[in-house]
C-alpha positions in Angstrom: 0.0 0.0 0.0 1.1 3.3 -1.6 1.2 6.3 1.2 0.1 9.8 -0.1 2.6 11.4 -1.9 2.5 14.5 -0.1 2.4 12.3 3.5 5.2 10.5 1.8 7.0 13.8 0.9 6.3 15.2 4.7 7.5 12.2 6.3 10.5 12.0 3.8 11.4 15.5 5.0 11.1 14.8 9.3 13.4 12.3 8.9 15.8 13.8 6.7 16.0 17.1 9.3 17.0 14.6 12.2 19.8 13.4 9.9 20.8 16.5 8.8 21.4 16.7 12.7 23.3 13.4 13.1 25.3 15.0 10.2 26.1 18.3 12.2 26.7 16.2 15.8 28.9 13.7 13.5 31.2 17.0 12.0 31.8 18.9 15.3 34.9 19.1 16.8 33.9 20.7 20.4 35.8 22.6 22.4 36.0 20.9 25.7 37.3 21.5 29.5 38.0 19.0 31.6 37.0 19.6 35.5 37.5 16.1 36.5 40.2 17.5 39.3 37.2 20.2 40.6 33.8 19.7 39.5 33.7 15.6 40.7 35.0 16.4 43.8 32.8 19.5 45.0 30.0 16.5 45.3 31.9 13.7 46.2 31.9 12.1 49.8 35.5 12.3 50.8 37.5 14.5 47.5 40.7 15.0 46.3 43.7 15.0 48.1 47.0 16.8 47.1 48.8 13.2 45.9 45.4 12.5 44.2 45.1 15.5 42.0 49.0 15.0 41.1 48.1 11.7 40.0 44.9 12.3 38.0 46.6 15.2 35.9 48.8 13.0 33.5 46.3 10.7 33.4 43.7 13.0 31.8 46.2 14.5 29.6 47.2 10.8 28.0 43.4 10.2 28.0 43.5 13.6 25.3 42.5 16.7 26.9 44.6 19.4 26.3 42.4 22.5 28.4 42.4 21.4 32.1 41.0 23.2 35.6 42.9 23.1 38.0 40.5 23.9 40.4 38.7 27.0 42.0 40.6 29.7 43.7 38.3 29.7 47.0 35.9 33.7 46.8 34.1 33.3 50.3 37.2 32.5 52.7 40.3 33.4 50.4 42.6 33.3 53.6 41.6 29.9 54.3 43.6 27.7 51.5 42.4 24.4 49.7 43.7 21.6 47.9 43.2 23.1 45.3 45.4 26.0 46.4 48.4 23.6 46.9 47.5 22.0 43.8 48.4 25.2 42.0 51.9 26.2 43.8 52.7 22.5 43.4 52.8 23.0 40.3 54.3 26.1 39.8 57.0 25.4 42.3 57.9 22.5 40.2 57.8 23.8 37.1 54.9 21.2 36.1 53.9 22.3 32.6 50.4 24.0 32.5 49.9 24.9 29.1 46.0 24.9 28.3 45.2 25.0 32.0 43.0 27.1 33.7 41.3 28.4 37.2 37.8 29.5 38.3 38.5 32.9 39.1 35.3 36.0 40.0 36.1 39.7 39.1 37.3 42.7 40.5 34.7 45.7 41.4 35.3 48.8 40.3 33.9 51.4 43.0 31.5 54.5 42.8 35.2 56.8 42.1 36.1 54.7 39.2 38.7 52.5 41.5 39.4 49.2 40.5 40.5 46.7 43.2 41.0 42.6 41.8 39.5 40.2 43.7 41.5 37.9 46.2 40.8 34.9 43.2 42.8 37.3 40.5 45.5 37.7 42.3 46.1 34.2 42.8 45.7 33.3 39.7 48.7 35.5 38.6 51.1 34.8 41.8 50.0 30.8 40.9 51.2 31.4 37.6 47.8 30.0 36.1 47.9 31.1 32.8 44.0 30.6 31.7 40.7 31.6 33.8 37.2 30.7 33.8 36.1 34.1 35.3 32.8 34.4 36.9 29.7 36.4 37.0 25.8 36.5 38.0 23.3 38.3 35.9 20.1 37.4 37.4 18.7 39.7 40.8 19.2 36.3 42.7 22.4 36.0 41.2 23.9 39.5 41.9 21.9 40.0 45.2 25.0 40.4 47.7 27.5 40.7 45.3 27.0 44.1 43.2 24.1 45.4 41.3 23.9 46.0 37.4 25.8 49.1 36.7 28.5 48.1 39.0 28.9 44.7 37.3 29.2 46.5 34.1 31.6 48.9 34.7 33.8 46.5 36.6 33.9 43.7 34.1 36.1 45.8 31.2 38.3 47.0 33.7 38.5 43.1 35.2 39.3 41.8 32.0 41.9 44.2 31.2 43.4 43.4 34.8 43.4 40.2 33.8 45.0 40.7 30.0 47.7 42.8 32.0 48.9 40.9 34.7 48.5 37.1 33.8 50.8 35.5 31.2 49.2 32.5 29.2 50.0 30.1 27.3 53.9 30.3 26.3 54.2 33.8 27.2 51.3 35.0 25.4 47.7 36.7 26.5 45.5 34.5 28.5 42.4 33.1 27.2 39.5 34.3 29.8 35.8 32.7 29.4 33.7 34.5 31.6 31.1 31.9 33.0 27.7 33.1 33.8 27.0 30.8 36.6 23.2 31.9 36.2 23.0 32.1 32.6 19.7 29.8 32.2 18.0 31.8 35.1 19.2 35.3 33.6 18.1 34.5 30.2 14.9 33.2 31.7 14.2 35.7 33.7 15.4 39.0 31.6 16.9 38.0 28.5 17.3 41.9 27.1 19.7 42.6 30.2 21.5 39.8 29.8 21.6 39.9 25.8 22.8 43.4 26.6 25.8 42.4 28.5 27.0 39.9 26.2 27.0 42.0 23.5 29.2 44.5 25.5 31.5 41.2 26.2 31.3 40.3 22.1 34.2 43.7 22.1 36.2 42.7 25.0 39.5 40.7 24.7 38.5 37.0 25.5 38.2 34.0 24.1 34.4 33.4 24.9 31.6 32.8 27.5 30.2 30.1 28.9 26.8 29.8 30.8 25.1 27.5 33.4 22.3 25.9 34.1 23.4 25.4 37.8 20.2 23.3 39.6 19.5 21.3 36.4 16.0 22.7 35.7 15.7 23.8 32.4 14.3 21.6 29.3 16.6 21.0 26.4 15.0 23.5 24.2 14.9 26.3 26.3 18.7 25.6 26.3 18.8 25.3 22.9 16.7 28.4 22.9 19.3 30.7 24.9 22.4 29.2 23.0 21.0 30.4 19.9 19.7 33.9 21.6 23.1 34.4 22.9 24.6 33.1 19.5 23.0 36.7 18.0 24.9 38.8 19.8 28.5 36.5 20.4 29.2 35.7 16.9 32.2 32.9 16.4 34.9 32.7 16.6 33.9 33.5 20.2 33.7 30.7 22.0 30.1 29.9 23.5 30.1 26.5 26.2 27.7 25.4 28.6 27.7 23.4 31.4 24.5 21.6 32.8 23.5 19.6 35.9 21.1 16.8 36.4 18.7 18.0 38.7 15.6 17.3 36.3 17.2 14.6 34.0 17.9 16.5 31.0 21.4 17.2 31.3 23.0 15.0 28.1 20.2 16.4 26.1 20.3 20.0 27.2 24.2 19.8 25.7 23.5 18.0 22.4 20.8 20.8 21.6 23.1 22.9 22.8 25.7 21.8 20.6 23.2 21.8 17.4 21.7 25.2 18.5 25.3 27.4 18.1 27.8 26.2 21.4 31.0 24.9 20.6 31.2 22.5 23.4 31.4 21.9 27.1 33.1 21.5 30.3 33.0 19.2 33.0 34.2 16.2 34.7 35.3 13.1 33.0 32.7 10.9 36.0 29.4 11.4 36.1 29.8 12.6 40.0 29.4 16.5 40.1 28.0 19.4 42.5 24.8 18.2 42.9 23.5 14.8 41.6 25.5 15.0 38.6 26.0 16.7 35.6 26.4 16.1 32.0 30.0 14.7 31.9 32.6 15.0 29.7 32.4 11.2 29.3 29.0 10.8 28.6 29.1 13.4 26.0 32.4 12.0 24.1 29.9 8.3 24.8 27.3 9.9 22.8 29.4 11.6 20.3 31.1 8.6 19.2 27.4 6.6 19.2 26.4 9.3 16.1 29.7 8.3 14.5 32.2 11.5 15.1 35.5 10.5 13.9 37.2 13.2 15.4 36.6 11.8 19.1 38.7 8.3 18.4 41.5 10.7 16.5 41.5 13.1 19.6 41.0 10.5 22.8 41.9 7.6 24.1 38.5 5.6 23.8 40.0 2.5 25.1 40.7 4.5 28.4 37.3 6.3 28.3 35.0 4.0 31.0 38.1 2.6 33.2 39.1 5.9 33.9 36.4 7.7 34.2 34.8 4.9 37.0 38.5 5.0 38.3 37.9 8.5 39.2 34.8 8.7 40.6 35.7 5.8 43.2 38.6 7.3 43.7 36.3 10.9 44.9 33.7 8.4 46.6 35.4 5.7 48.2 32.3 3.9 46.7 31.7 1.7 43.4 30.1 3.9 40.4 26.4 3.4 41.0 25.2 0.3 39.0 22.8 1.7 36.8 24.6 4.7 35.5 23.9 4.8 32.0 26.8 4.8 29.9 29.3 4.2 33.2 27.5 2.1 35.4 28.1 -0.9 36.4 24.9 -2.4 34.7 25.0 -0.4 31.8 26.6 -3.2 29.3 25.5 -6.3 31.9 22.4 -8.1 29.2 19.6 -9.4 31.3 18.2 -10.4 27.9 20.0 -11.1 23.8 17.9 -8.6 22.8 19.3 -5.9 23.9 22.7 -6.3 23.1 24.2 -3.8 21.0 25.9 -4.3 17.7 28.5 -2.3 16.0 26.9 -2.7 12.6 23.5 -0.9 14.1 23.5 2.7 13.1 22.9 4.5 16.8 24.3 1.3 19.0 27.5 2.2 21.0 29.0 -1.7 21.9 31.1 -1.2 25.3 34.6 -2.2 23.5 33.9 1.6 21.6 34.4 2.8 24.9 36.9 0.4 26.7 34.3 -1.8 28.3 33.1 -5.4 27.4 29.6 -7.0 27.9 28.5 -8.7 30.7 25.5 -10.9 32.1 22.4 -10.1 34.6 20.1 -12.9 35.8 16.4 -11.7 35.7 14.2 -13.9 35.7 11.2 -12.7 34.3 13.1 -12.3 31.0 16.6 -13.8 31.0 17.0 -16.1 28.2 19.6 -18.9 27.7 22.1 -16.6 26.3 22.2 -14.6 28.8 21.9 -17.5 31.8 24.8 -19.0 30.0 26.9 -15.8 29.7 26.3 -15.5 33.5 27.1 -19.0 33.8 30.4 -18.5 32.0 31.3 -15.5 34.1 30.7 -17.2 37.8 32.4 -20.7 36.8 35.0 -19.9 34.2 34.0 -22.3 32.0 32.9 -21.3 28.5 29.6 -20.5 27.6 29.6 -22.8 25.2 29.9 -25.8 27.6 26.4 -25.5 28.9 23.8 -27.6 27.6 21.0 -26.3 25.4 18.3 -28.5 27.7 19.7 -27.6 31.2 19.5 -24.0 29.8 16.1 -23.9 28.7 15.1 -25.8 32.1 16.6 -23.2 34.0 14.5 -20.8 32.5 11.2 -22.7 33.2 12.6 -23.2 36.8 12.9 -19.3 37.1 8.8 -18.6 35.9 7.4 -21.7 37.8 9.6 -21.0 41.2 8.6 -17.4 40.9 4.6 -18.3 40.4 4.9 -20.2 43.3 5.6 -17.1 45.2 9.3 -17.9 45.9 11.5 -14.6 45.5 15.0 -15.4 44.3 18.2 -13.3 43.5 19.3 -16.1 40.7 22.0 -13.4 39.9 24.0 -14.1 43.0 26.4 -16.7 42.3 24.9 -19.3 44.4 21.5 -19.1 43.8 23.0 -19.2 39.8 24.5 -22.4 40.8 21.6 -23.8 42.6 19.1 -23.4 40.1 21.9 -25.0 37.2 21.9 -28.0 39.4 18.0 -27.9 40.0 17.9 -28.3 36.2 20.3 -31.1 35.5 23.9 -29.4 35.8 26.9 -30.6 36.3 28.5 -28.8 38.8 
């Protein structure tokens, strides 16, 4: 049966605009900034010692990021120093290389008689010898409340960048990039996008490499942050950088950054773990995951896939003391662990991501309301060390008629747990 031609033609042209989208996600080469020594640890239960943060650096390097932060040069209680402080004169006190690296800094204020005076934050940035910053603002009335109201704001932020341009020296000698983050981007474009338009647009003329905005509690739906990138994208042309950084307090964080990324922002920072200031945020890892799932070439050329989930559940137990929670997607435990064939993802299946992509390997989860005799022997295999193959088709297929009859006669079994596994294989005719 024929459809319609113009259904046909309608159809026909849906699906060809969610390519043309695979096509633009396959093509980009984002910009990205790794905060696996800061923004992991801010929510972890126990954190980053000094040792630790030495250790993670090289490792994140070899992984393939090449713009780092360090960390967060403390604004509330300056005088009272952090890891994060010795992190930094570590480094500069033995000559580590820090090329691409940078530090969360907040601005300078420029008083009522035209006096500038640089934040605490500045200043260590320069005698830390830090040669990139992430430099922070608030636009909305929540934001600012406290801190300094709109005109102050924007007659202090030219005179903090220059401060900045002045007195830190970047990258081999030469200016240093400054983002300036809006930490309340979402909320200020949200709640008076023709202020906050306003001062971006006075940014677009100042010295720096770009801006970056928040959506700090995790609130706001994908298309609304698709919907500010591309506001903000009208008034910060390219090659201005334009990032983002979302959390996961609704669940949209992974698809807040792709629209993000398809609506005008070059890319993202965050942590390599999934671990972040509140419940998590769109990581680093998840987003190179998904990147190479749509088939971007430029993520195996530019990474270390193979590294990609050992180290990046390697950190997170290293900030937590605690396993990477099981059913993580992407990360977790669980993620690649078939409690039934069909699921199992194939590298031939335009939109599957098979674990070895990213350095894992598949594994097998008893459930018995579904399990098949695939996936019972791949369980098998894995708790005896026998191969798979080994295991009889019959005791198989008994095992899974054991499962639905035990479980109708109201008897509640983890079959998953190694000895119940090897219970019920013996119930059904194994050879132990």
């Amino acid at each position: 049966m024929a459809l319609n031609p113009a259904t046909k033609n309608k159809i026909d042209s849906i699906l060809t605009g969610a390519q043309d989208k695979i096509e633009q996600l396959r093509a980009l080469t984002p910009f990205f900034i790794d905060l696996s020594l800061r923004e992991n640890p801010v929510g972890a239960r126990v954190g980053q010692t000094l040792a630790d943060k030495l250790a993670i650096l090289p490792k994140i390097r070899a992984f393939g990021f090449d713009k780092i932060l360090l960390g967060t040069l403390d604004y509330s209680m300056p005088d009272e120093l952090e890891v994060d402080d010795d992190f930094m004169l570590y480094l500069r006190d033995h000559h580590i290389d820090t090329t691409g690296c940078y530090a969360f800094t907040d601005i300078g204020l420029v008083d009522a008689q035209g006096h500038f005076t640089p934040s605490a934050s500045m200043l260590k940035l320069r005698d830390y010898a830090v040669p990139n910053t992430l430099h922070e603002i608030y636009l909305s009335k929540d934001g600012m409340a406290g801190q300094y109201d709109m005109v102050t704001l924007l007659r202090s932020l030219p005179a903090s960048i220059q401060w900045l341009q002045e007195n830190i020296r970047g990258d081999h000698g030469g200016a240093p990039r400054i983002l300036i983050n809006v930490v309340d981007g979402c909320d200020a474009l949200a709640e008076n996008p023709d202020s906050a338009c306003a001062v971006f647009a006075m940014l677009a003329q100042q010295p720096i490499e770009g801006i970056s905005i928040e959506d700090d509690r995790g609130t706001y739906l994908p298309f609304q942050v698709g919907a500010f990138v591309e506001a903000i994208r009208c008034v910060i042309p390219p090659p201005l950088k334009l990032l983002v950084h979302m959390h996961a307090g609704g669940g949209f964080e992974n698809a807040s950054v792709l629209e993000a990324l398809l609506r005008g922002a070059d890319g993202a920072w965050g942590g390599l773990p999934k671990r972040a200031a509140i419940i998590g945020h769109a990581s680093l890892g998840e987003l190179i995951a998904n990147l190479v799932r749509v088939g971007n070439q430029h993520m195996q050329s530019n990474y270390q896939l193979d590294q990609l989930m050992p180290l990046a559940t390697s950190l997170q137990i290293m900030d937590e003391e605690q396993q990477v929670p099981d059913d993580l997607p992407i990360l977790g435990h669980n993620a690649y662990r078939l409690p039934l064939s069909f699921f199992r993802q194939r590298p031939d299946r335009f939109m599957d991501l098979v674990p070895e992509a990213i350095g894992g390997s598949y594994g097998y989860r008893i459930c018995p309301v579904v399990s098949d005799p695939d996936v019972i022997a791949g369980r098998l295999s894995e708790v005896t060390g026998r191969p798979s193959s080994v295991f009889s088709a019959e005791v198989l297929e008994q095992m899974v008629r054991l499962m639905r009859r035990e479980l109708r006669a109201g008897e509640r079994i983890v079959y998953d747990e190694p000895t119940q596994l090897m219970a019920l294989y013996q119930r059904a005719g194994g050879q132990a």
